[in-house]
HTML snippet that shows the backbone in 3Dmol.js (N, CA, C, O; Angstrom):
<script src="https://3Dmol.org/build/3Dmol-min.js"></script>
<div id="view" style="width:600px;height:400px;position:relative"></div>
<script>
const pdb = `
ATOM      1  N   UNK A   1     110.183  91.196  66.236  1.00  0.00           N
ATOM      2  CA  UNK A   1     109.256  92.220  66.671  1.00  0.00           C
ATOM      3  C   UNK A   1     107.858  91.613  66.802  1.00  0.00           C
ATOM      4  O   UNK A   1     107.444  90.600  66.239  1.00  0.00           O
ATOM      5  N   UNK A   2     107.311  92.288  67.513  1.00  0.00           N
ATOM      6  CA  UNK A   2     105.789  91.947  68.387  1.00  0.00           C
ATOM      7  C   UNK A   2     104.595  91.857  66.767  1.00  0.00           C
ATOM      8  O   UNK A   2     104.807  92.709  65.904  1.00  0.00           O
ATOM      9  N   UNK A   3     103.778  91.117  66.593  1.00  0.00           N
ATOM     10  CA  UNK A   3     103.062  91.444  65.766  1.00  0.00           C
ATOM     11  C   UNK A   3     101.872  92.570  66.466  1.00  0.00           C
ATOM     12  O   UNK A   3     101.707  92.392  67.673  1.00  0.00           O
ATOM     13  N   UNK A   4     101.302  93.339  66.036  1.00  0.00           N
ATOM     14  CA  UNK A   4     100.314  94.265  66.025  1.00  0.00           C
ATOM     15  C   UNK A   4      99.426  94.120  67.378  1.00  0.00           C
ATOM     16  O   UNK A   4      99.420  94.729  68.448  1.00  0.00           O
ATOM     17  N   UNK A   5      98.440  92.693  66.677  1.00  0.00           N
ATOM     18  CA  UNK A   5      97.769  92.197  67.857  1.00  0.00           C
ATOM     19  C   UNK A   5      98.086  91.793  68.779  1.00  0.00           C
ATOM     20  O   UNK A   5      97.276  91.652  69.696  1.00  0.00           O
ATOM     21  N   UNK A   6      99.868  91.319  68.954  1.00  0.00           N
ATOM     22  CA  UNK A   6      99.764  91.045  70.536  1.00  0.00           C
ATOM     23  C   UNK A   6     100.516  92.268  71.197  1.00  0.00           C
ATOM     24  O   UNK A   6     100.394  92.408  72.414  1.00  0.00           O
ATOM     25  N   UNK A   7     101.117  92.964  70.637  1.00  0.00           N
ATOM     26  CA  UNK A   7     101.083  94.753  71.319  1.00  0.00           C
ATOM     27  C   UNK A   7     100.100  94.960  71.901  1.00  0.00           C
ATOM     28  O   UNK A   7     100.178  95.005  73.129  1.00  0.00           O
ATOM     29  N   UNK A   8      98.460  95.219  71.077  1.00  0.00           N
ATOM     30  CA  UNK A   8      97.308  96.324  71.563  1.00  0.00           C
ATOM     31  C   UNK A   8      97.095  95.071  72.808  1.00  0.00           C
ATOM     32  O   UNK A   8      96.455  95.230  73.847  1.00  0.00           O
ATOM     33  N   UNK A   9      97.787  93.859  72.403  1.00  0.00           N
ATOM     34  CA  UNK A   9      96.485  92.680  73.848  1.00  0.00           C
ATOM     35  C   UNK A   9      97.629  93.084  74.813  1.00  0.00           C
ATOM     36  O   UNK A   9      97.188  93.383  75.923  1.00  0.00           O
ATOM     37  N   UNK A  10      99.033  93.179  74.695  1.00  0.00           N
ATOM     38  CA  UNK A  10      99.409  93.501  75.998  1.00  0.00           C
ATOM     39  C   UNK A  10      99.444  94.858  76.547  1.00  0.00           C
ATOM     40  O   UNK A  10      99.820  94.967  77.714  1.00  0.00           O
ATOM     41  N   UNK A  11      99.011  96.238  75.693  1.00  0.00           N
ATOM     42  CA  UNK A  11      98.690  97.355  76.191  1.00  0.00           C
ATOM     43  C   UNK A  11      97.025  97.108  77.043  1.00  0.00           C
ATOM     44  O   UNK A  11      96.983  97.178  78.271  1.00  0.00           O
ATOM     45  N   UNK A  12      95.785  96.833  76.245  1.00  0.00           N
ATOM     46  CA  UNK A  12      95.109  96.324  76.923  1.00  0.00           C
ATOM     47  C   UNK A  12      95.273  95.710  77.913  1.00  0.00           C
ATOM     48  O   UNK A  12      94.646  96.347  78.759  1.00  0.00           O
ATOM     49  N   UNK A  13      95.870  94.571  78.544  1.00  0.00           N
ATOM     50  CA  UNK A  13      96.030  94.274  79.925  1.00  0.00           C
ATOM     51  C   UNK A  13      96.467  94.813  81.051  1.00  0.00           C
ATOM     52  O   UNK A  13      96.009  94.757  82.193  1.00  0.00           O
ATOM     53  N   UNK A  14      97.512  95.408  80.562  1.00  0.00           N
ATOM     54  CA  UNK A  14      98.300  97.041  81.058  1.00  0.00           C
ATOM     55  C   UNK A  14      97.078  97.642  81.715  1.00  0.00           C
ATOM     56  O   UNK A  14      96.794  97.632  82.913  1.00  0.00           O
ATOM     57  N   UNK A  15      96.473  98.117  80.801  1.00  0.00           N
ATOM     58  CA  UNK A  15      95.474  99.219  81.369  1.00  0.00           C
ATOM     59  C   UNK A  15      94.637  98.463  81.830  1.00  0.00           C
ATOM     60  O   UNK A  15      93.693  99.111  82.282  1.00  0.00           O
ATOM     61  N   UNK A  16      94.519  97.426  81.937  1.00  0.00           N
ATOM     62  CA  UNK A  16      92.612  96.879  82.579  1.00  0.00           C
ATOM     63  C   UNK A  16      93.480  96.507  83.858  1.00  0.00           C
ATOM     64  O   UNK A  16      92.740  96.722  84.818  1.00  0.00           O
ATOM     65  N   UNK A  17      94.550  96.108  84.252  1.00  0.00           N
ATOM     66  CA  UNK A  17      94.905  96.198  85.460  1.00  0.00           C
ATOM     67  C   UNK A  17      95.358  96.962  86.236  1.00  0.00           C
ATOM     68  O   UNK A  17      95.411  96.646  87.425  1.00  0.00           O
ATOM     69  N   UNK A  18      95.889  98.378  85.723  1.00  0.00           N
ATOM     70  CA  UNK A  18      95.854  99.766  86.545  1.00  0.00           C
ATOM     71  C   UNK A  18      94.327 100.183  86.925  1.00  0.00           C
ATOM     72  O   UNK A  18      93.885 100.736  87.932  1.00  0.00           O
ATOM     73  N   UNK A  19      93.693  99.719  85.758  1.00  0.00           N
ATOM     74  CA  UNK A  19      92.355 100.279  85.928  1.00  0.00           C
ATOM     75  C   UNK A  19      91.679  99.141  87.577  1.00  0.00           C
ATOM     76  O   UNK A  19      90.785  99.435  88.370  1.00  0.00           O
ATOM     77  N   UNK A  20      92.128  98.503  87.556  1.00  0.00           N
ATOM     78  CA  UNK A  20      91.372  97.512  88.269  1.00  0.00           C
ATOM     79  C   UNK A  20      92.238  98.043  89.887  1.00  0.00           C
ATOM     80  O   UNK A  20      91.675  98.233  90.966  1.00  0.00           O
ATOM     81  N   UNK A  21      93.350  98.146  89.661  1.00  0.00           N
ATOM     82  CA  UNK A  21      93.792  98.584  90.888  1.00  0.00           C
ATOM     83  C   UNK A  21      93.526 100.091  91.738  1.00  0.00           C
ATOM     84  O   UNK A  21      93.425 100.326  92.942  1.00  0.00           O
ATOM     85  N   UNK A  22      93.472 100.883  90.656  1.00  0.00           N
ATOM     86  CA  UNK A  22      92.602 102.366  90.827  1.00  0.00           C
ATOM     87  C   UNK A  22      91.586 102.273  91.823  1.00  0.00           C
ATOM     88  O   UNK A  22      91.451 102.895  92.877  1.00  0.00           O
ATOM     89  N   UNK A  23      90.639 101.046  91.098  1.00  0.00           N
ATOM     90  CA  UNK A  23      89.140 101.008  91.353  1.00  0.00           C
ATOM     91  C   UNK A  23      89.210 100.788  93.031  1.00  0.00           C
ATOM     92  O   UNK A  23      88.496 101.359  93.856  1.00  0.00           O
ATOM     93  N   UNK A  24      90.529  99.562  93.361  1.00  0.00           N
ATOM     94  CA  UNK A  24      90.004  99.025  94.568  1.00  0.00           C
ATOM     95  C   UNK A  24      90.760 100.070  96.014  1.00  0.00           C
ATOM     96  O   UNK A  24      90.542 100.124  97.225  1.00  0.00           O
ATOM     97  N   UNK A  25      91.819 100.859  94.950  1.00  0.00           N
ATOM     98  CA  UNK A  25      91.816 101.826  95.815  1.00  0.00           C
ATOM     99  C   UNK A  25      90.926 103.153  96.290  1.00  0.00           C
ATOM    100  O   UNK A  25      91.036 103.724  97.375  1.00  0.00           O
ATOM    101  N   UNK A  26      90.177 103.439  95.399  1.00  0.00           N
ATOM    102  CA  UNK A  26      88.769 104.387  95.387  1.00  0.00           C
ATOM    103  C   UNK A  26      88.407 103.930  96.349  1.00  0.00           C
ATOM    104  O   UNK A  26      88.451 104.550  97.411  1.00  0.00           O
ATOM    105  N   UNK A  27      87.757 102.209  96.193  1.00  0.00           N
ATOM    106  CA  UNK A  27      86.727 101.336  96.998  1.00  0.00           C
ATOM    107  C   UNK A  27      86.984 101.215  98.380  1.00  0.00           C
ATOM    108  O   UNK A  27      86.258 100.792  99.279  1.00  0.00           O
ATOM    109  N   UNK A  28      88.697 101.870  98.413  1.00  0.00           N
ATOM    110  CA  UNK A  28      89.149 101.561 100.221  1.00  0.00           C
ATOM    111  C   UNK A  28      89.413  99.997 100.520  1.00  0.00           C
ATOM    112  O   UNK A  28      89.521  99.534 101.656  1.00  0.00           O
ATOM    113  N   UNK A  29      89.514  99.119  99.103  1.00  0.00           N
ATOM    114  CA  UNK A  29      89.568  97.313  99.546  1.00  0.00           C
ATOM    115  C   UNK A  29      91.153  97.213  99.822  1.00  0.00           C
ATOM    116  O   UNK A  29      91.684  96.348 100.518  1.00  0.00           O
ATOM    117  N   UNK A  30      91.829  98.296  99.123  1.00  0.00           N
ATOM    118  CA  UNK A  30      93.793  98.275  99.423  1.00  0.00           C
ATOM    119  C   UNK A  30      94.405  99.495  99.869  1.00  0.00           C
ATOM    120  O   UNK A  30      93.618 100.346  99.456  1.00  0.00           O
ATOM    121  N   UNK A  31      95.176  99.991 100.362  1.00  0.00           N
ATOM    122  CA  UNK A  31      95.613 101.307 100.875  1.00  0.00           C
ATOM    123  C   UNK A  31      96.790 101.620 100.217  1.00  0.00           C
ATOM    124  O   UNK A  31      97.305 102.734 100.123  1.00  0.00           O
ATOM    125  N   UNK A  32      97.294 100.265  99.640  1.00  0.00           N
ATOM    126  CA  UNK A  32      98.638 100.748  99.077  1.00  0.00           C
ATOM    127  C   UNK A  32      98.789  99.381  98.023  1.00  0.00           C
ATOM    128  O   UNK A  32      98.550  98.244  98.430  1.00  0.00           O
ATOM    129  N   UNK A  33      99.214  99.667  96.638  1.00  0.00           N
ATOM    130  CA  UNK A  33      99.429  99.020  95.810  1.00  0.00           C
ATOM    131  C   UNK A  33     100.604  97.874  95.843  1.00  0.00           C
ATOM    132  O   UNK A  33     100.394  96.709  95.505  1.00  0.00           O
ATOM    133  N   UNK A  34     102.025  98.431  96.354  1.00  0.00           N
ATOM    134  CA  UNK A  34     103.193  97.988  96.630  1.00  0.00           C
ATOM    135  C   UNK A  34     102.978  96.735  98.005  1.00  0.00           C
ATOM    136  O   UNK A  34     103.510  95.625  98.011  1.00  0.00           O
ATOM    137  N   UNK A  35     102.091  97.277  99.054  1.00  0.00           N
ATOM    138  CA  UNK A  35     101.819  96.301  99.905  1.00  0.00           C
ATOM    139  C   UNK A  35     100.946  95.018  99.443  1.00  0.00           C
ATOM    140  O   UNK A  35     101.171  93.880  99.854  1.00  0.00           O
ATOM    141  N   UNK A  36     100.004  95.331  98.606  1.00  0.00           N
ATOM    142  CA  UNK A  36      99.471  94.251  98.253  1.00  0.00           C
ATOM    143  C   UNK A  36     100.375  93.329  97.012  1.00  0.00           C
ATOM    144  O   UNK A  36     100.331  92.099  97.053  1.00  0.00           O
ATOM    145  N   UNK A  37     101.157  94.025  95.963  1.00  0.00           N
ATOM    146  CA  UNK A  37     101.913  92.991  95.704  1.00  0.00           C
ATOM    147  C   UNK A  37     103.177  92.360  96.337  1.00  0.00           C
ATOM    148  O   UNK A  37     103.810  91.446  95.807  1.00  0.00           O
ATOM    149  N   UNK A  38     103.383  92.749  97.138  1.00  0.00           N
ATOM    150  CA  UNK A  38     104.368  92.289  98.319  1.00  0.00           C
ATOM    151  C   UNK A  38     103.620  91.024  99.376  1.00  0.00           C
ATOM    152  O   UNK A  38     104.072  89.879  99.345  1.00  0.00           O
ATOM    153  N   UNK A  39     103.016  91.213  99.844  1.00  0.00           N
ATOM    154  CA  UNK A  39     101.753  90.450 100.281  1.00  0.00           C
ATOM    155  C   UNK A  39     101.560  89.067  99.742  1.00  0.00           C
ATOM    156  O   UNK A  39     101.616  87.968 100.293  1.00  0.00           O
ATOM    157  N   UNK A  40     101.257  89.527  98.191  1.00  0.00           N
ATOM    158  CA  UNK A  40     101.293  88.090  97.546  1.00  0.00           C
ATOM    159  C   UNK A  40     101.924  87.709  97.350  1.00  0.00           C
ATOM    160  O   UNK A  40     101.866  86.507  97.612  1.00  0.00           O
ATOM    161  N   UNK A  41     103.119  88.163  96.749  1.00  0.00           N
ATOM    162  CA  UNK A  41     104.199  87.365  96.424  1.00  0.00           C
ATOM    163  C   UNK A  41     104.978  86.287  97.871  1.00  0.00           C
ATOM    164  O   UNK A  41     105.184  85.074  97.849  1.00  0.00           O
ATOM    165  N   UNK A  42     105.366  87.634  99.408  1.00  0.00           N
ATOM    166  CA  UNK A  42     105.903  86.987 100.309  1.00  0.00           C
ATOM    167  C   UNK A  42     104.844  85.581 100.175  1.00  0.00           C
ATOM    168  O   UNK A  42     105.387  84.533  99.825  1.00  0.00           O
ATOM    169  N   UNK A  43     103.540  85.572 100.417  1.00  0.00           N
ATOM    170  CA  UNK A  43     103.041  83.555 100.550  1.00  0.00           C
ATOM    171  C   UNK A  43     103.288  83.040  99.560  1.00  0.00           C
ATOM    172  O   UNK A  43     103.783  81.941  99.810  1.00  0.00           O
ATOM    173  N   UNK A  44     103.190  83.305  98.028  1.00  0.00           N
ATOM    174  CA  UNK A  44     103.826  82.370  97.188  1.00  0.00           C
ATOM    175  C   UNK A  44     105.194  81.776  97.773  1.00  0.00           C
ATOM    176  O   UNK A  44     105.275  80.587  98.080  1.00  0.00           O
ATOM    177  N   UNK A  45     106.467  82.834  97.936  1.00  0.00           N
ATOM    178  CA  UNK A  45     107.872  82.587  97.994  1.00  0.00           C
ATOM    179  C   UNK A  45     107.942  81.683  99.403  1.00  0.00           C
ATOM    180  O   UNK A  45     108.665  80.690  99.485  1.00  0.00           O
ATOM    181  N   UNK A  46     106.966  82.228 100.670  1.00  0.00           N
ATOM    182  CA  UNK A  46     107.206  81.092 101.585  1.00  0.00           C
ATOM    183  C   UNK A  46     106.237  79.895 101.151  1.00  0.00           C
ATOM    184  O   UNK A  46     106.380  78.990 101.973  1.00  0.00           O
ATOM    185  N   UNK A  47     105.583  79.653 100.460  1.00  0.00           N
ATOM    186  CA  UNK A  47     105.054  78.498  99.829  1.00  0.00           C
ATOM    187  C   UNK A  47     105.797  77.480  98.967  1.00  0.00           C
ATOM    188  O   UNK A  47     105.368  76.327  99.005  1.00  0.00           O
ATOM    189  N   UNK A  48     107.001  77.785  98.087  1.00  0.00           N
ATOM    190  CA  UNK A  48     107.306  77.762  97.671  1.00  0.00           C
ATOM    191  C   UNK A  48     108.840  76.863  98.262  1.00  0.00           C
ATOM    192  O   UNK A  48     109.379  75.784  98.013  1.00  0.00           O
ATOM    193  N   UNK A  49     109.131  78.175  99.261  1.00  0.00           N
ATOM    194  CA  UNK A  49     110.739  76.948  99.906  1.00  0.00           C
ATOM    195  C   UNK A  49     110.220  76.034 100.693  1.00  0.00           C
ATOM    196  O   UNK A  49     110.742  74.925 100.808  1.00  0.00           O
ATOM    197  N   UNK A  50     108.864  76.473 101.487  1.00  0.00           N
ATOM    198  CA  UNK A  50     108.789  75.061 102.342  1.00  0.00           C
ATOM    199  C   UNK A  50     108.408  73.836 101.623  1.00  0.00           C
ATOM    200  O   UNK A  50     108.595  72.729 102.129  1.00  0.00           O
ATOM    201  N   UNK A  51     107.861  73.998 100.418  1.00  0.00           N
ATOM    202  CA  UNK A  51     107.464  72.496  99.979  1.00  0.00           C
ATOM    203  C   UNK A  51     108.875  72.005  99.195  1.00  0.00           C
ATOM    204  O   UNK A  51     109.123  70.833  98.912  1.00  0.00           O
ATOM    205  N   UNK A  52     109.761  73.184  98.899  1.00  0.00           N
ATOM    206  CA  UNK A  52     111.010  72.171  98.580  1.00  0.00           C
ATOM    207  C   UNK A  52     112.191  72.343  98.701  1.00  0.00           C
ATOM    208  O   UNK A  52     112.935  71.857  97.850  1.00  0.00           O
ATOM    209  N   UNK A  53     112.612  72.926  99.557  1.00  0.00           N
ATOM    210  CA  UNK A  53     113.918  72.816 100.162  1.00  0.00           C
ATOM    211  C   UNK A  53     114.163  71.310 100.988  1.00  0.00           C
ATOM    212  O   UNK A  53     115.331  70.949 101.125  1.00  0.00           O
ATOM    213  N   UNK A  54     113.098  70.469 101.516  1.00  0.00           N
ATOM    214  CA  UNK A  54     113.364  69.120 101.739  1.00  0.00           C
ATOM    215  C   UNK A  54     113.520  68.004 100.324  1.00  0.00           C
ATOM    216  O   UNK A  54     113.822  66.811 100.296  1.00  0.00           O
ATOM    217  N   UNK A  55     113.232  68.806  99.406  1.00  0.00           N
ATOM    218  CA  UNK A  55     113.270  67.498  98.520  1.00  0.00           C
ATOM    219  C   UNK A  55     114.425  68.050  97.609  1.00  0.00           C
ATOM    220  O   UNK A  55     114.914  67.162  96.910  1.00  0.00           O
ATOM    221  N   UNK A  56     114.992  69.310  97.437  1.00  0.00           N
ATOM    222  CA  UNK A  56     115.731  69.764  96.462  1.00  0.00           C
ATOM    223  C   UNK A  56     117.072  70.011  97.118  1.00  0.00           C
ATOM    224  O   UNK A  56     117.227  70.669  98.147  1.00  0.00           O
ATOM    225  N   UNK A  57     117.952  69.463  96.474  1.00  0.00           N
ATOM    226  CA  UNK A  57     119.398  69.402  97.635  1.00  0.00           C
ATOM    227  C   UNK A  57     120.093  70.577  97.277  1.00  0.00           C
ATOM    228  O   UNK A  57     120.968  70.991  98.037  1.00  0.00           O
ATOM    229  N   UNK A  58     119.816  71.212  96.164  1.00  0.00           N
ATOM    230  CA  UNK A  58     121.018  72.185  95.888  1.00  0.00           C
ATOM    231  C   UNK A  58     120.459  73.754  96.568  1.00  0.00           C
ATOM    232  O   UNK A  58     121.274  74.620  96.888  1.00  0.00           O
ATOM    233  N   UNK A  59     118.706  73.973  96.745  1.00  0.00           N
ATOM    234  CA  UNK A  59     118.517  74.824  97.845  1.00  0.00           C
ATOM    235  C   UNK A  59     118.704  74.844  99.458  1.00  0.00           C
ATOM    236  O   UNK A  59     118.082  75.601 100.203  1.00  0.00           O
ATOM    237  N   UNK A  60     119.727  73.823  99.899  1.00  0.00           N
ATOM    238  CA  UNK A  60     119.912  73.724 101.362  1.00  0.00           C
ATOM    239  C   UNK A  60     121.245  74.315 101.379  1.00  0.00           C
ATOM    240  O   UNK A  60     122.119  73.757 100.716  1.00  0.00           O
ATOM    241  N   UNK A  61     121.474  75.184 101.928  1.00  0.00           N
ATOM    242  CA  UNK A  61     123.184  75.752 102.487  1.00  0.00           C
ATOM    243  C   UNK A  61     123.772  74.441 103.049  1.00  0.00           C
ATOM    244  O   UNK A  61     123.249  73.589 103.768  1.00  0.00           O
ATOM    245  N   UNK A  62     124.898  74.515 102.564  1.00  0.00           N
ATOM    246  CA  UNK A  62     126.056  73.139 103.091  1.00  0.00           C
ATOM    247  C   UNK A  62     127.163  74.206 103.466  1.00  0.00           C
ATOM    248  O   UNK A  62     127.872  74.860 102.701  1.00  0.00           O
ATOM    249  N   UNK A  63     127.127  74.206 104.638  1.00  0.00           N
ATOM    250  CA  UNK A  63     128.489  74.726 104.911  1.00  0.00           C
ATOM    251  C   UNK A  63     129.725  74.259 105.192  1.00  0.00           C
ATOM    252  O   UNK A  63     129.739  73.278 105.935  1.00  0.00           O
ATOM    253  N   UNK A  64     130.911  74.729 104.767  1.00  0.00           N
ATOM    254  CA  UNK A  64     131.917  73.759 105.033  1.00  0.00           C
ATOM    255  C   UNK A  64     133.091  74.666 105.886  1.00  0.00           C
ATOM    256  O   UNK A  64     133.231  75.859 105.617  1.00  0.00           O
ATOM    257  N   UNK A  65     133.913  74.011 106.924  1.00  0.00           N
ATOM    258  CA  UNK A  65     135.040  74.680 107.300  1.00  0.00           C
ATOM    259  C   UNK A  65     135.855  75.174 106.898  1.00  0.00           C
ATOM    260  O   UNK A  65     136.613  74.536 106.167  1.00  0.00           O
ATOM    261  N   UNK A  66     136.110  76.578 107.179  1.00  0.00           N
ATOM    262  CA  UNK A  66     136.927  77.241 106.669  1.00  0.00           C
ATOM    263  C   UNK A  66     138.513  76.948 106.759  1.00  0.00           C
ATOM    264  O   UNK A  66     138.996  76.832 107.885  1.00  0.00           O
ATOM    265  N   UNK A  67     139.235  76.839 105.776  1.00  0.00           N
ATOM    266  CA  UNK A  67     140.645  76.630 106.307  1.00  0.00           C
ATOM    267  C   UNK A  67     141.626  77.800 105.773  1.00  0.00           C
ATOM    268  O   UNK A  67     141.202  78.795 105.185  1.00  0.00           O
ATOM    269  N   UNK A  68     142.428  77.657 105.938  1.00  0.00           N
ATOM    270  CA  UNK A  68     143.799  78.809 106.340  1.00  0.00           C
ATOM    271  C   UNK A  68     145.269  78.333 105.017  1.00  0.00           C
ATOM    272  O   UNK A  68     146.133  77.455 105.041  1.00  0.00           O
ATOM    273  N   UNK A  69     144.988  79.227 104.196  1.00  0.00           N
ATOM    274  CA  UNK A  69     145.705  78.215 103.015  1.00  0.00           C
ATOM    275  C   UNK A  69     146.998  78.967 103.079  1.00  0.00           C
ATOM    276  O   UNK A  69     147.945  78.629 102.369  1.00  0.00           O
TER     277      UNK A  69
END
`;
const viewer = $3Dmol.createViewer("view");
viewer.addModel(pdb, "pdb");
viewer.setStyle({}, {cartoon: {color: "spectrum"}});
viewer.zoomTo();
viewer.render();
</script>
């Protein structure tokens, strides 16, 4: 089980980042919460296969012929 203090630090973060996302929707800087973490994540994930699907062999599809057993 969690000790005390790192409960209230991860409820605290909890809230300072709803709070932060609230704000920038008030501010009109995002229109939609779900789009902006979608957003970031899609360039991480295409960041991510292009630098290594050439160097990592087991993320390349190998396909092999199907046969008739």
């Amino acid at each position: 089980m969690r000790a005390e203090a790192g409960v209230r630090n991860h409820v605290f973060a909890a809230l300072s980042g709803y709070i932060l996302l609230q704000k920038m929707l008030l501010a009109d800087h995002i229109t939609n919460i779900y789009a902006l973490h979608r957003d970031l994540f899609n360039g991480v994930i295409r960041q991510f296969i292009g630098q290594t699907t050439s160097t990592i062999k087991g993320l390349v599809p190998e396909f092999k012929p199907s046969y008739n057993a």
